[in-house]
N, C-alpha and C positions, 0 to 999 in steps of 0.2 A: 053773372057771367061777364067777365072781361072781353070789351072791344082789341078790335085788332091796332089800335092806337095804342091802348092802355098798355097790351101784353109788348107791345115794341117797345116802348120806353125801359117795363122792365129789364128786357132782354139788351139796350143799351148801358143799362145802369151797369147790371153783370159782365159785361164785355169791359167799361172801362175802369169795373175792379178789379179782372185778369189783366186790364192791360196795366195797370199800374203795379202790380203785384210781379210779374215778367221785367217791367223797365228798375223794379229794386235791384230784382236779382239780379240782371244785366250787368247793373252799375256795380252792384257790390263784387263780381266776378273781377271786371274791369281793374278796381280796385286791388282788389286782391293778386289779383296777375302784376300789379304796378305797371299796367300798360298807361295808364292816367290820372294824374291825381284828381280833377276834376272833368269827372264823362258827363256828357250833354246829348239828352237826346236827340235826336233826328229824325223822328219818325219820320217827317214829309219830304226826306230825301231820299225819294224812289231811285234816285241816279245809282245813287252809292248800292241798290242791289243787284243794277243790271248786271250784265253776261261778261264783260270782262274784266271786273272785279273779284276779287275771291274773297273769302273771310277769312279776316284775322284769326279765328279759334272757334274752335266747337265742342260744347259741350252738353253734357245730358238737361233734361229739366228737372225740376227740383221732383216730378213724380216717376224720374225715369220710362217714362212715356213716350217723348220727342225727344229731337237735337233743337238746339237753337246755334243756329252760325250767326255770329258777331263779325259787324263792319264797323273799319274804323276808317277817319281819316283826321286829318288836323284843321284847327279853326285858322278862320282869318287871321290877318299881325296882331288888331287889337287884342285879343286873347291872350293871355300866358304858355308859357311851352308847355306848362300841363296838362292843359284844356284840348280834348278828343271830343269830337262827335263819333257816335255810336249809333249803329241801326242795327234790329234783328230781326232774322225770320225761323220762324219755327219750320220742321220738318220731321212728320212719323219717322219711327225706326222701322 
């Protein structure tokens, strides 16, 4: 029987092969929109999802399940004009 340490870890492992698996498709939508050639995530910018922001776009998940609303904003000078950060949040339909 697995300890409650052991089954966490799994249940981390899992989590951050959804989340890598959500921040492809992100990028490749991003992509594909030609909103940026090179999107950078953002996850630790809680800012960009507060309340008076909106999202750039929304679209289905890859299992038609959820929405994901995509933020965008632009990087510092050093970056290139191509360069977007991106944050998403999921949301039931």
């Amino acid at each position: 029987m697995k300890t409650f340490a052991e089954a966490k870890k799994g249940w981390e492992k899992l989590r951050n092969k959804r989340d890598a698996k959500y921040d492809k498709y992100v990028s490749d939508e991003i992509k594909k929109r030609k909103l940026a050639k090179h999107p950078v995530n953002a996850t630790d910018d809680i800012k960009m999802r507060m309340k008076p922001n909106k999202p750039a776009f929304k679209f289905p998940s890859p299992t038609g399940s959820m929405m994901i609303h995509v933020y965008l904003r632009k990087m510092a000078p050093p970056a290139s004009k191509d360069t977007m950060a991106y944050n998403y949040q999921l949301e039931d339909k």
